[in-house]
N, CA, C and O of each residue as an XYZ file, in Angstrom:
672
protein
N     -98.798   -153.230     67.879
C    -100.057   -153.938     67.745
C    -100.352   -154.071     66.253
O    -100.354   -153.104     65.491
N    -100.606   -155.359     65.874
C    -100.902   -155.240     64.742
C    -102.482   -155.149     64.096
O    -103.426   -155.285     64.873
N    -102.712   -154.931     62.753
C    -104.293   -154.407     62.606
C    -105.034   -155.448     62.781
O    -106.174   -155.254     63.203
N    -104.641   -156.651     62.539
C    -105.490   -158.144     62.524
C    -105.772   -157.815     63.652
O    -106.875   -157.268     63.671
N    -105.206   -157.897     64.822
C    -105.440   -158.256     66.313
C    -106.327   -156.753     66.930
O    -106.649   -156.696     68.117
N    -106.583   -155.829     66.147
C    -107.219   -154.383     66.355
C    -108.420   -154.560     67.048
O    -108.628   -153.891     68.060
N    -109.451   -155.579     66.534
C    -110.662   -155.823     67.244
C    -110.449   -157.130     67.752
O    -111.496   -157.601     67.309
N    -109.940   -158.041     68.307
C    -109.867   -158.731     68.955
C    -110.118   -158.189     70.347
O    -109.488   -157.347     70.987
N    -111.448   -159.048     70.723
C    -111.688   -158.735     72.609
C    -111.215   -159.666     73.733
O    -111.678   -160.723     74.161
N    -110.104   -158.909     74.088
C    -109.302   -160.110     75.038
C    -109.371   -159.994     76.701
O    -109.396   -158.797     76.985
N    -109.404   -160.703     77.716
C    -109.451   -160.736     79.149
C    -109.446   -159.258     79.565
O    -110.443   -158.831     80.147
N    -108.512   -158.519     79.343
C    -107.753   -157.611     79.792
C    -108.930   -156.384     79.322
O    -109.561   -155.615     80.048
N    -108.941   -156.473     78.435
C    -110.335   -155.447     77.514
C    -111.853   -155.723     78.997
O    -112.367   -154.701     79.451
N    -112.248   -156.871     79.429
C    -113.524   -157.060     79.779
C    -113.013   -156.477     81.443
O    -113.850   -155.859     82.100
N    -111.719   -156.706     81.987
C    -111.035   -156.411     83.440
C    -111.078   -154.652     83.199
O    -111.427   -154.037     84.206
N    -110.806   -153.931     82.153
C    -111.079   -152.730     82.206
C    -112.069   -151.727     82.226
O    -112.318   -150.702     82.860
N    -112.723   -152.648     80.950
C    -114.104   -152.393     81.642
C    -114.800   -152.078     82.767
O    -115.354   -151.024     83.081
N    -114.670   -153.499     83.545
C    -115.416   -153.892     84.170
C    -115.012   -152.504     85.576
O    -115.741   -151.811     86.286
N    -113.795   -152.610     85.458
C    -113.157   -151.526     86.429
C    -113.528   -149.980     86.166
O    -113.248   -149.249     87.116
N    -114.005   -149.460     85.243
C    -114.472   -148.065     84.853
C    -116.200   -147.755     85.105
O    -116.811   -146.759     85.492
N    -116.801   -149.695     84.505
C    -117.838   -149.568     85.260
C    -118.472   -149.462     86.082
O    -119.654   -149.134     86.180
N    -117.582   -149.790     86.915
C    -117.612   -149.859     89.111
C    -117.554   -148.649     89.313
O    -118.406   -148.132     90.035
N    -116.430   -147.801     88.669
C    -116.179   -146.784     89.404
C    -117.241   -145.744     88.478
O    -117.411   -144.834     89.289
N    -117.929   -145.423     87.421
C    -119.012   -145.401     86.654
C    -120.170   -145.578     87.937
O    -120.694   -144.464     87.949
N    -120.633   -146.146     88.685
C    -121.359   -146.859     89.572
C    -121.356   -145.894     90.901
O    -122.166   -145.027     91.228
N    -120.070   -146.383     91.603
C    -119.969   -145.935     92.524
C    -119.567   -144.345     92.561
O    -119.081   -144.128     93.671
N    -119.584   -143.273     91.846
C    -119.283   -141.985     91.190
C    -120.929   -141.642     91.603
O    -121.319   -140.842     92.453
N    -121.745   -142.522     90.707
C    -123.167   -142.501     90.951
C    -123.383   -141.908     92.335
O    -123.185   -140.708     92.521
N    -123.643   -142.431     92.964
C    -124.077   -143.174     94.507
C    -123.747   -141.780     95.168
O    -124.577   -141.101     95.773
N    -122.405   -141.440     94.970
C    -121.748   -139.922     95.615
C    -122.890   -138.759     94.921
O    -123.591   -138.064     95.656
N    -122.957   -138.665     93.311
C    -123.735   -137.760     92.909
C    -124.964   -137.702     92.941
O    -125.723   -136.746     92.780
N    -125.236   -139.232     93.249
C    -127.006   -139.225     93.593
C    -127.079   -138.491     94.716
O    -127.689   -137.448     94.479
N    -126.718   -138.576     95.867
C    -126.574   -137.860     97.118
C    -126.293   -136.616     97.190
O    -126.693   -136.032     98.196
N    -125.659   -135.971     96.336
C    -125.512   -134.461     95.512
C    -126.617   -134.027     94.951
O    -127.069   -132.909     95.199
N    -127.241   -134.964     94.036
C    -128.314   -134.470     93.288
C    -129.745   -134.080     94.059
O    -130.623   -133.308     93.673
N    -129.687   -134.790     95.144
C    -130.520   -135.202     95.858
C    -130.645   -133.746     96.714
O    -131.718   -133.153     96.825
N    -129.696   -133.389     97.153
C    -129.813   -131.899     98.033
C    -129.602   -130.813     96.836
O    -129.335   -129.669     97.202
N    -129.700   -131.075     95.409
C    -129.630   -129.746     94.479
C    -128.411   -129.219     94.403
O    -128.405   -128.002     94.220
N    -127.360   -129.752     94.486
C    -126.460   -129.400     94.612
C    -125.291   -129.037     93.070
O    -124.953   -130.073     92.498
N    -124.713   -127.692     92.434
C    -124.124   -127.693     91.086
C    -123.609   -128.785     90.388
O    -123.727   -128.734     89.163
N    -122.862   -130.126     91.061
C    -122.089   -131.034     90.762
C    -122.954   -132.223     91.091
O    -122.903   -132.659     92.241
N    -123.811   -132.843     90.127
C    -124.804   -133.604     90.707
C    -124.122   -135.801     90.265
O    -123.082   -136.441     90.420
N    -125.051   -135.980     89.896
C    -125.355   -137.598     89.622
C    -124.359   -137.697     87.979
O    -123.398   -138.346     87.568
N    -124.958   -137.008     87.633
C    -123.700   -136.628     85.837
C    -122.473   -136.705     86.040
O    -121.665   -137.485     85.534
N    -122.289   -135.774     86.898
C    -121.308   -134.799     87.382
C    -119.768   -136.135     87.801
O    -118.639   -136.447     87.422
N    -120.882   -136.504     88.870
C    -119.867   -137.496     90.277
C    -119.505   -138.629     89.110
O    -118.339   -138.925     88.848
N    -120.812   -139.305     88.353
C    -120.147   -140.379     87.680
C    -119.502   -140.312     86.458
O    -118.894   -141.350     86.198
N    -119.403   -139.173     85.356
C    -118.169   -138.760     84.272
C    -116.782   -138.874     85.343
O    -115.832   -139.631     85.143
N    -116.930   -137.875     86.584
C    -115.783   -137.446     87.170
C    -114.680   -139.438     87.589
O    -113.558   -139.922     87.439
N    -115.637   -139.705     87.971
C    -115.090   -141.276     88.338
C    -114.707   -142.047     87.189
O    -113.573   -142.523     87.249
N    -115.377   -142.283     86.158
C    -115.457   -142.951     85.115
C    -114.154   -142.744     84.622
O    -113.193   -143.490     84.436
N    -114.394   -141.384     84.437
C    -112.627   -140.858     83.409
C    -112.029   -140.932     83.833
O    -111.077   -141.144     83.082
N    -111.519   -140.907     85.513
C    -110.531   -140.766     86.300
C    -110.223   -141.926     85.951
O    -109.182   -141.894     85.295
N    -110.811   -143.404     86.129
C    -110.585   -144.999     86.009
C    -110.111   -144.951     84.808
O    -108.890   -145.071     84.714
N    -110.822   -144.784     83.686
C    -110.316   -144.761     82.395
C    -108.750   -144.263     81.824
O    -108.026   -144.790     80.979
N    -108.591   -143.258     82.498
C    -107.489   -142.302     82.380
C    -106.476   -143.079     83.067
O    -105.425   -142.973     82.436
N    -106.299   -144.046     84.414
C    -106.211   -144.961     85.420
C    -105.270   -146.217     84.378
O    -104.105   -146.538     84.144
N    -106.520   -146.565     84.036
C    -105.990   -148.295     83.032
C    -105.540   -147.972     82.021
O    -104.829   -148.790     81.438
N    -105.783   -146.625     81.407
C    -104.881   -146.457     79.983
C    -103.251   -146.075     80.820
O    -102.243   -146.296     80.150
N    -103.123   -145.662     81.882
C    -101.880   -145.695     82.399
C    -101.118   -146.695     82.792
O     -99.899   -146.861     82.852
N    -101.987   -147.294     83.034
C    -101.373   -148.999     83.700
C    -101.249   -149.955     82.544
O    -100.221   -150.626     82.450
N    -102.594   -150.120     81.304
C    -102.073   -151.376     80.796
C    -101.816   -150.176     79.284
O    -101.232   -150.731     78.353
N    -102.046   -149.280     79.132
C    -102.086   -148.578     77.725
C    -100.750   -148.705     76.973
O    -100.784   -149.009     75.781
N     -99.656   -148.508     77.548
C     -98.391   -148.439     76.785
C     -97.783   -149.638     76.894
O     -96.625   -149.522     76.494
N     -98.150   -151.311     77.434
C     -97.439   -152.173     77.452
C     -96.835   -152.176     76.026
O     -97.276   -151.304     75.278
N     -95.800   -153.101     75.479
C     -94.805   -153.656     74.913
C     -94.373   -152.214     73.363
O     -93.952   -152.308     72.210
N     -94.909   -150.745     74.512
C     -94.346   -150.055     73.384
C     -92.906   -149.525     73.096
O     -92.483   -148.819     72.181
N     -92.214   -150.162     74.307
C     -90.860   -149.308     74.837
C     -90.661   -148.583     75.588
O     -89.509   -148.287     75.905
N     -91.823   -148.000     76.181
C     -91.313   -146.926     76.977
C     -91.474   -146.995     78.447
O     -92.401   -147.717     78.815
N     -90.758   -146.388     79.403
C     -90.692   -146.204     80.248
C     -92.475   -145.689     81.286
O     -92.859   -144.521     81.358
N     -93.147   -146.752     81.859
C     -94.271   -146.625     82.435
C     -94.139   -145.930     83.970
O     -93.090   -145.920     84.615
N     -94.891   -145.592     84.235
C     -94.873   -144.537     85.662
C     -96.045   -144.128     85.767
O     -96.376   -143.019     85.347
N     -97.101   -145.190     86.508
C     -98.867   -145.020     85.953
C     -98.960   -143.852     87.829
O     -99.924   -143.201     88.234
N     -97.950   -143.982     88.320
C     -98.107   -142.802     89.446
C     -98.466   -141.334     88.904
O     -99.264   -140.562     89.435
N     -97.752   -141.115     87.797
C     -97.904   -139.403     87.258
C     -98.555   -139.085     87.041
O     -98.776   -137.874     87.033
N     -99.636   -140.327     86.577
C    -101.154   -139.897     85.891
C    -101.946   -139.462     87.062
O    -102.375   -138.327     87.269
N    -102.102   -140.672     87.909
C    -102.720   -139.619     89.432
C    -102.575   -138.776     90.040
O    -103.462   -138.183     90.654
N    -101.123   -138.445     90.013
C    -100.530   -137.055     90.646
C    -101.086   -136.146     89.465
O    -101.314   -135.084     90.044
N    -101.404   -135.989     88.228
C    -102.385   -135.271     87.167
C    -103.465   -134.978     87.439
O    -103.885   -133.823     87.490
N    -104.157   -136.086     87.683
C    -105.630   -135.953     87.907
C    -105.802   -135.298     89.046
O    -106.428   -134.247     88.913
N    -105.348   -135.645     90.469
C    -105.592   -134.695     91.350
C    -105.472   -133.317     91.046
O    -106.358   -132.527     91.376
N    -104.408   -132.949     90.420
C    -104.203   -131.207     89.932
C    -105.373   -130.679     89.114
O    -105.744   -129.511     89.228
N    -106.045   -131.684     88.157
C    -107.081   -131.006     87.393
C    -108.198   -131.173     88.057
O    -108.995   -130.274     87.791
N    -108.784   -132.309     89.166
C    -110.191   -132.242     89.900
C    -109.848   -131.164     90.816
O    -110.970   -130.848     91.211
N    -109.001   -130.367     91.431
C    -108.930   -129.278     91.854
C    -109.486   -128.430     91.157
O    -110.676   -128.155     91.304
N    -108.709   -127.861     90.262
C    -109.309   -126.617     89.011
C    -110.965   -127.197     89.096
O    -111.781   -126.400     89.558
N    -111.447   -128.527     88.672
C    -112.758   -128.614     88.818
C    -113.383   -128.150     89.710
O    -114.264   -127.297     89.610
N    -112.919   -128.759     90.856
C    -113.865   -128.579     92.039
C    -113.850   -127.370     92.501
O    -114.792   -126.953     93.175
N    -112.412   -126.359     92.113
C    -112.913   -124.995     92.883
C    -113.552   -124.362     91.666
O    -113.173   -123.198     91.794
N    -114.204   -124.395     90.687
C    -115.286   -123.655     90.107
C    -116.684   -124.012     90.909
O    -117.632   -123.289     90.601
N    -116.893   -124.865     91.734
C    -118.156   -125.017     92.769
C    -118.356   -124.173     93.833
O    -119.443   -124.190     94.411
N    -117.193   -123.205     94.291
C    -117.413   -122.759     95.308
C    -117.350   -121.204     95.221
O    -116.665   -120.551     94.434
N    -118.155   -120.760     96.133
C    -118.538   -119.295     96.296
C    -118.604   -118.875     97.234
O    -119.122   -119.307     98.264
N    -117.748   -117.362     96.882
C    -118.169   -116.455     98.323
C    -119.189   -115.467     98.222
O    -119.270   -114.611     97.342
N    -119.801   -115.605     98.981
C    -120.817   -114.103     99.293
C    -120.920   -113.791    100.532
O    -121.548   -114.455    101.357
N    -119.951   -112.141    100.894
C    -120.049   -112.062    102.167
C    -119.191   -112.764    103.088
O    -118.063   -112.465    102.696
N    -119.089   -113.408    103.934
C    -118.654   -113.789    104.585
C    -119.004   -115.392    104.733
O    -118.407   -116.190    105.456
N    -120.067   -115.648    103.911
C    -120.488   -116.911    103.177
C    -119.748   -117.493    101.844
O    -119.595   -117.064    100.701
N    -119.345   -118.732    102.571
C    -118.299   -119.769    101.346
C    -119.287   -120.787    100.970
O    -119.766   -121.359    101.948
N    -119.761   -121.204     99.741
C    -120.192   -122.199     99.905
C    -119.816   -123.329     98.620
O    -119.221   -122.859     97.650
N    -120.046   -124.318     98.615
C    -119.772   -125.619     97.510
C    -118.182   -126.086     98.081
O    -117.463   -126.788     97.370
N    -117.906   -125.790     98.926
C    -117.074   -127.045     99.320
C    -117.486   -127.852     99.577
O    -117.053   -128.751     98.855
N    -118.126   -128.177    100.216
C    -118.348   -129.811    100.477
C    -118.702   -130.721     98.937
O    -118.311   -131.834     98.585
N    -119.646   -129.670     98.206
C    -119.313   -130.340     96.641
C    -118.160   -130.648     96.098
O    -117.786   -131.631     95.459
N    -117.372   -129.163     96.613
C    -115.526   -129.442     95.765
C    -115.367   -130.835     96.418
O    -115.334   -131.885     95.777
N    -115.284   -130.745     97.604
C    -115.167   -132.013     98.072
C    -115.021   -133.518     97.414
O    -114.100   -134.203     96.969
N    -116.227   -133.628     97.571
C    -117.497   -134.710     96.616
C    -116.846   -135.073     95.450
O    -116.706   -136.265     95.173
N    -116.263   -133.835     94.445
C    -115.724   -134.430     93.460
C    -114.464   -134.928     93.565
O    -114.162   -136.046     93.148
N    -113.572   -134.047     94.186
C    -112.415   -134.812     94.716
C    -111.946   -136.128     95.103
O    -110.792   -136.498     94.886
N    -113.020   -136.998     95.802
C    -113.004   -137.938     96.492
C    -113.554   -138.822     95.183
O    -112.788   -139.618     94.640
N    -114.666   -138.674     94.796
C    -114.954   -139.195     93.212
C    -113.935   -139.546     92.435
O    -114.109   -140.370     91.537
N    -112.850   -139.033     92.640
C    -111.950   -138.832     91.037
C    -110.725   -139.792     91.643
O    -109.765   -140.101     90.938
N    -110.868   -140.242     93.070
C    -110.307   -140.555     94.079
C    -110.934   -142.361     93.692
O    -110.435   -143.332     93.124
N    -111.961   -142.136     94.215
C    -112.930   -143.286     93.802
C    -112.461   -144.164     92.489
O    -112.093   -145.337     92.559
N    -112.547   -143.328     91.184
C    -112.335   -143.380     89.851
C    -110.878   -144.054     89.812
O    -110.745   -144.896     88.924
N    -109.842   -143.834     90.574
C    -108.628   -143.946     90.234
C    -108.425   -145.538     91.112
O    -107.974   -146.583     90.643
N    -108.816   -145.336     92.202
C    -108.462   -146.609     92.666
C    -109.517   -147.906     92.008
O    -109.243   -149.099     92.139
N    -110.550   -147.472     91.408
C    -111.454   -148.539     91.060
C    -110.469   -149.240     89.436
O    -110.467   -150.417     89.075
N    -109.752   -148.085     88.759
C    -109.062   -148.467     88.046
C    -108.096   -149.110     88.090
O    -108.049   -150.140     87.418
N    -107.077   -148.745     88.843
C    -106.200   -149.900     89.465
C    -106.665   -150.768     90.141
O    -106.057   -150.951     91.195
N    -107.730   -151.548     89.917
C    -108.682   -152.658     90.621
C    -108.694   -152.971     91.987
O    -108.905   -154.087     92.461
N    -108.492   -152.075     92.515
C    -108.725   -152.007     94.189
C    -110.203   -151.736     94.346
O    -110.454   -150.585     94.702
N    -111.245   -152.542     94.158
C    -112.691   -152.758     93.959
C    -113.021   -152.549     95.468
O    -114.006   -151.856     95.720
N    -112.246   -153.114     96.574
C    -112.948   -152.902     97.693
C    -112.410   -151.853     98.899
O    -113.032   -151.482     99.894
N    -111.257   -151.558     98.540
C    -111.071   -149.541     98.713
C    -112.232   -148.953     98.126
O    -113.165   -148.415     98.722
N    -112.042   -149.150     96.588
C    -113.021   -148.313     95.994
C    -114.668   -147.994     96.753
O    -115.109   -146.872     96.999
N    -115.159   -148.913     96.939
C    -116.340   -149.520     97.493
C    -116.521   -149.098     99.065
O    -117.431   -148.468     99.603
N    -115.543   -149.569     99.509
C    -115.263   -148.486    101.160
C    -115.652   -147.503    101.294
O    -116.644   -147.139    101.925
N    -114.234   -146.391    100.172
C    -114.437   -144.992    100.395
C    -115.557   -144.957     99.963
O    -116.195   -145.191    100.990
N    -116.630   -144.774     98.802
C    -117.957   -144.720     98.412
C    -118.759   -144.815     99.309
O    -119.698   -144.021     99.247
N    -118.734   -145.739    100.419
C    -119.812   -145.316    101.634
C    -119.038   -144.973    102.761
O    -119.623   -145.321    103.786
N    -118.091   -144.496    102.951
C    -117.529   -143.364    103.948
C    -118.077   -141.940    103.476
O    -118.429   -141.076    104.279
N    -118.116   -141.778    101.997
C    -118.430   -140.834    101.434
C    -119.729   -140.248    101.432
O    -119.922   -139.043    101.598
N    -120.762   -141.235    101.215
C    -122.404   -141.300    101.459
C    -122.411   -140.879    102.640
O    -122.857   -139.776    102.954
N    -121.711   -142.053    103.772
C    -121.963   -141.770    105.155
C    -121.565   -140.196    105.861
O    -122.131   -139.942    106.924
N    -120.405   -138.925    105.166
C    -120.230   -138.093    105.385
C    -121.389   -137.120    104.837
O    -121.937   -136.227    105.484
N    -121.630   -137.470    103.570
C    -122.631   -136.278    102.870
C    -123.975   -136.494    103.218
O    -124.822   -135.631    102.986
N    -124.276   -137.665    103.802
C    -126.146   -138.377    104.087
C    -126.275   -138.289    105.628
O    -127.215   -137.701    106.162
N    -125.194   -138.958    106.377
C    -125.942   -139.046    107.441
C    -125.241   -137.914    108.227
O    -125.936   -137.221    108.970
N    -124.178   -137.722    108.140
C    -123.305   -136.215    108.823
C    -124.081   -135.152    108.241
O    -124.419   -134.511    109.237
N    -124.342   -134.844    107.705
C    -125.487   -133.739    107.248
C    -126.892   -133.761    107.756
O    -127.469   -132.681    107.626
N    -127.540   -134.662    108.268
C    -128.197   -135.167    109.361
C    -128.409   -134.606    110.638
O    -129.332   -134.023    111.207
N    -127.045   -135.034    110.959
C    -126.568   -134.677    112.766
C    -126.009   -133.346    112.378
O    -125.900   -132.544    113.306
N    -125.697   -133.018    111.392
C    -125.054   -131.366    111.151
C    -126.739   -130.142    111.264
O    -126.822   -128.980    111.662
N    -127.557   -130.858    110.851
C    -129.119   -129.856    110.694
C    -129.205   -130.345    112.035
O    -128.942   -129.296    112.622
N    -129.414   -131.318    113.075
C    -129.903   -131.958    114.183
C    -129.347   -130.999    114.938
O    -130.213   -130.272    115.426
N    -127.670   -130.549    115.384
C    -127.107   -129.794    115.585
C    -127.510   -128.162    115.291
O    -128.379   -127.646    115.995
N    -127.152   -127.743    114.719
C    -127.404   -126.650    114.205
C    -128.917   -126.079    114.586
O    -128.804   -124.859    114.711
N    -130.035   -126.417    114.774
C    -131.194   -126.321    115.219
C    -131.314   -126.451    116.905
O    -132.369   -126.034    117.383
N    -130.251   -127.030    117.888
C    -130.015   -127.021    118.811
C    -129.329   -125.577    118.915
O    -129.954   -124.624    119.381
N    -128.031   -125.468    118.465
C    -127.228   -124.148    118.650
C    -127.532   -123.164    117.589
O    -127.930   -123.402    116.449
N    -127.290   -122.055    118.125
C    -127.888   -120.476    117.548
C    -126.725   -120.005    116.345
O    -126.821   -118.928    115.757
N    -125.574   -121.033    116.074
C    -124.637   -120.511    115.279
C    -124.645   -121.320    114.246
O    -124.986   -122.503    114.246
N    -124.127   -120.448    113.032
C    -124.257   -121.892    111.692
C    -122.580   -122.185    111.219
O    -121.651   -122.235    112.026
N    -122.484   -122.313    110.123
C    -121.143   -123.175    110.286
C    -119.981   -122.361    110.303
O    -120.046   -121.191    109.928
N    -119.160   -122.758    110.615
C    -117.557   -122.083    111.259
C    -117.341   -121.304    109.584
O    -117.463   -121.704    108.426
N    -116.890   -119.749    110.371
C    -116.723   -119.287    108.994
C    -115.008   -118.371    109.609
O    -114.855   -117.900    110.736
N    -114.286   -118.361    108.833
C    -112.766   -117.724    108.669
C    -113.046   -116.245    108.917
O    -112.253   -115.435    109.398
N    -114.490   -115.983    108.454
C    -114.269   -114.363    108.622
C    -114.743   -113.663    109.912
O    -115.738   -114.226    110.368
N    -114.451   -112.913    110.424
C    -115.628   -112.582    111.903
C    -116.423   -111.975    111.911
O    -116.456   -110.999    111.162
N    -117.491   -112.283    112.812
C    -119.031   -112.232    112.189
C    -119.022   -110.834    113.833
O    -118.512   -110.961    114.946
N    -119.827   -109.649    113.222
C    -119.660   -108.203    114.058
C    -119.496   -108.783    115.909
O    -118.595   -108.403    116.657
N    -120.295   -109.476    116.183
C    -120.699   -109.852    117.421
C    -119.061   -110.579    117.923
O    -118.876   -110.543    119.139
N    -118.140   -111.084    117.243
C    -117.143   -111.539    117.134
C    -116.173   -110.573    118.454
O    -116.241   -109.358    118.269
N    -115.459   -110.941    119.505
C    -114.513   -109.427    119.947
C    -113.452   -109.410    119.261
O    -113.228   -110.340    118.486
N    -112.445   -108.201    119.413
C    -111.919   -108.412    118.733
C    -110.049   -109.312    119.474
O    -109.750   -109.356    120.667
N    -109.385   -109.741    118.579
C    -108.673   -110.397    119.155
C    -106.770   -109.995    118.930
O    -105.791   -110.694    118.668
N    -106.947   -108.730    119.162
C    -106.055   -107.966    118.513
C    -104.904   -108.264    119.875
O    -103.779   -107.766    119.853
């Protein structure tokens, strides 16, 4: 690249954008719905997590054109998933026989998920999962309290709770 052409704003510059901003957006929407129940990983949280993922996304796809080298914008996602892990399990806690912030780990996971396909301009995947996502954390949480107020037990836990027999 040469320096003349350094600030030149071309098609490709406003398509990347525009793709970090969506997923910038729709990152939102997940963390508003986070923020909304108080949750560690909120509205900040969901839309950095998306944003960078996209960003991180198009610098893989268009970042190294005509430098020589060998492109493989797959590795970068197989990356990012490994590090929104490490993220997302700092959300979760045990106490007792109580786990909780998965469904946040979750949240970000799917975000960074969000982030990646909005970057590779799959705008209406992107846009999909984003309200599959709402629709799991807004209205399944809903019918999960609706539930739960019907039955005397709260949510499925790995450990056994005394009343448990035993199953030896």
């Amino acid at each position: 690249m040469q320096l003349e052409n350094l600030f030149i704003f071309r098609d490709i510059d406003a398509i990347t954008m525009a793709r970090v901003f969506l997923a910038f957006l729709l990152g939102g929407v997940v963390g508003f719905e986070r923020e909304r129940v108080r949750r560690p990983a909120g509205l900040r949280t969901h839309m950095l997590v998306s944003a960078g993922c996209a960003c991180f996304t198009v610098a893989s796809v268009y970042g190294f054109d005509g430098m020589g080298t060998v492109r493989d914008p797959a590795r970068l996602a197989a990356q990012i998933i490994t590090g929104i892990g490490f993220l997302g399990a700092g959300t979760i806690f045990k106490t007792g026989s109580t786990v909780r912030g998965l469904t946040t780990a979750s949240s970000i996971w799917v975000t960074a998920a969000i982030g990646v396909v909005a970057g590779l301009g799959m705008f209406w995947l992107a846009l999909f999962t984003t309200l599959l996502t709402w629709f799991a954390l807004r209205v399944l949480k809903s019918a999960e309290l609706v539930r739960s107020r019907r039955v005397a037990h709260g949510e499925p836990s790995i450990a056994p709770t005394p009343d448990d027999p035993d199953d030896d």
